[in-house]
C-alpha positions as CSV (number, residue, x, y, z in Angstrom):
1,X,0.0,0.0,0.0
2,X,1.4,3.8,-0.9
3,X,1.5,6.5,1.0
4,X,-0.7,7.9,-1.0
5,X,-3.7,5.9,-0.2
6,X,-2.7,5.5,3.4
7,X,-2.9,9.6,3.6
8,X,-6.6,9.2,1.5
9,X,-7.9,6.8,4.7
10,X,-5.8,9.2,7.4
11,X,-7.9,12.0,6.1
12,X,-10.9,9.9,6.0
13,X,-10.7,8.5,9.6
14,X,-9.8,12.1,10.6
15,X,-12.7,13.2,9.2
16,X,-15.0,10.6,11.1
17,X,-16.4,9.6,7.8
18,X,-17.1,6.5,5.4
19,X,-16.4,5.8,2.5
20,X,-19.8,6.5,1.2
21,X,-19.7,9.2,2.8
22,X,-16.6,11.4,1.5
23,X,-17.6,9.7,-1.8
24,X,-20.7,11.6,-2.2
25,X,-19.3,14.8,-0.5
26,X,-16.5,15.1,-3.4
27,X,-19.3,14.4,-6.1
28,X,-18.2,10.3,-6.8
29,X,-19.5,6.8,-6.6
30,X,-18.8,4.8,-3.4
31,X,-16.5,2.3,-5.8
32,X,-14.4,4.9,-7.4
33,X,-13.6,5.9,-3.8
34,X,-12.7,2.8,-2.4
35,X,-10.7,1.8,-5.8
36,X,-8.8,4.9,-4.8
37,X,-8.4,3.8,-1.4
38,X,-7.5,0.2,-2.9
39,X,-5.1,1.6,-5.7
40,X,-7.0,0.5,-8.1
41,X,-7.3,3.3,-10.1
42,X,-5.8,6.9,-10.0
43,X,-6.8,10.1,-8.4
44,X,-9.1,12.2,-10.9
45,X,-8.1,16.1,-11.1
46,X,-11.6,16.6,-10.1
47,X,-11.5,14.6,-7.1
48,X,-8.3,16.1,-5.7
49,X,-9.7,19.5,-6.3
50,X,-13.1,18.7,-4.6
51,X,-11.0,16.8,-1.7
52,X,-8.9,20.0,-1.4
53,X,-11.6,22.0,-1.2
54,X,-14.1,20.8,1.0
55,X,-11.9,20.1,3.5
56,X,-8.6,22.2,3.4
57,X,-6.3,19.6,2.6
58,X,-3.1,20.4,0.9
59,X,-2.3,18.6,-2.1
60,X,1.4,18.8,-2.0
61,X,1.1,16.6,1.0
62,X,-1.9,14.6,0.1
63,X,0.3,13.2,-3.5
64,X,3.8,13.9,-2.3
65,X,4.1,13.6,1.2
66,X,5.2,16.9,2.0
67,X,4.2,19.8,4.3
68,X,1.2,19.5,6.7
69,X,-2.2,17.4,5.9
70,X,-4.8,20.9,6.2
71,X,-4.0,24.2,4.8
72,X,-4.0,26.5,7.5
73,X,-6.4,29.3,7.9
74,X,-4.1,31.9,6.7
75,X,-3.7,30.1,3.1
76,X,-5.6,31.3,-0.5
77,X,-6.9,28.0,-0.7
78,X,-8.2,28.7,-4.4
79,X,-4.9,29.3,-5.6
80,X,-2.9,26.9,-3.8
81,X,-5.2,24.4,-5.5
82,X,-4.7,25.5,-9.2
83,X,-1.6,25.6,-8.6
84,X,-1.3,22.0,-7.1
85,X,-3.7,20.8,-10.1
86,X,-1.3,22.5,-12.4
87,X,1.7,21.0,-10.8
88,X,0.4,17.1,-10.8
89,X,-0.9,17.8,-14.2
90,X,2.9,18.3,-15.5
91,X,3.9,15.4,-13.4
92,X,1.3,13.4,-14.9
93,X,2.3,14.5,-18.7
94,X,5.9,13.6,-17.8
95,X,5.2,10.3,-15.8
96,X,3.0,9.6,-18.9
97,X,5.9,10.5,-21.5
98,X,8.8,9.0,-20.1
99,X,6.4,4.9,-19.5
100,X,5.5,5.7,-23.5
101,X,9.6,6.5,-24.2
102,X,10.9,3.5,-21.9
103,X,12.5,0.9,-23.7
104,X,12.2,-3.2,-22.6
105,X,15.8,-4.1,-21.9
């Protein structure tokens, strides 16, 4: 299991929530939450955004690992968001570009 989808259920069981619950409150099904919790499929954008969002969670440490779990009060939430969806995006593109460039040795 990654990091990454031990920080989803930290925030989760932080939040005194289910799965079904956090699933409706960032606009998905039940299944696509638990597949993210499961790593079977990948964060959407949207999901990240809405996650962020609704309950001041920073990105950079949501995905990466780093800095603190909630934005504090004092932060431009909007913007650190775009910003973060802007960052993974390019991460994304060159995770994506460098699989399709790989060679099989």
């Amino acid at each position: 299991m990654s990091g990454l989808s031990q920080r989803l259920k930290r925030i989760r069981n932080d939040l005194d929530m289910t799965q079904e619950q956090i699933a409706k409150e960032c606009g998905i099904s039940t299944r696509t939450y638990s597949s993210y919790e499961n790593e079977d499929r990948n964060l959407s954008l949207q999901f990240l955004k809405n996650l962020s969002e609704n309950y001041d969670i920073n990105l950079n440490w949501l995905v990466l690992g780093i800095g603190t779990c909630y934005l504090s009060s004092n932060d431009k939430k909007s913007t650190i968001v775009d910003d973060d969806l802007k960052k993974l995006e390019k991460i994304r593109k060159l995770i994506s570009d460098f699989v399709s460039n790989a060679k099989i040795i």
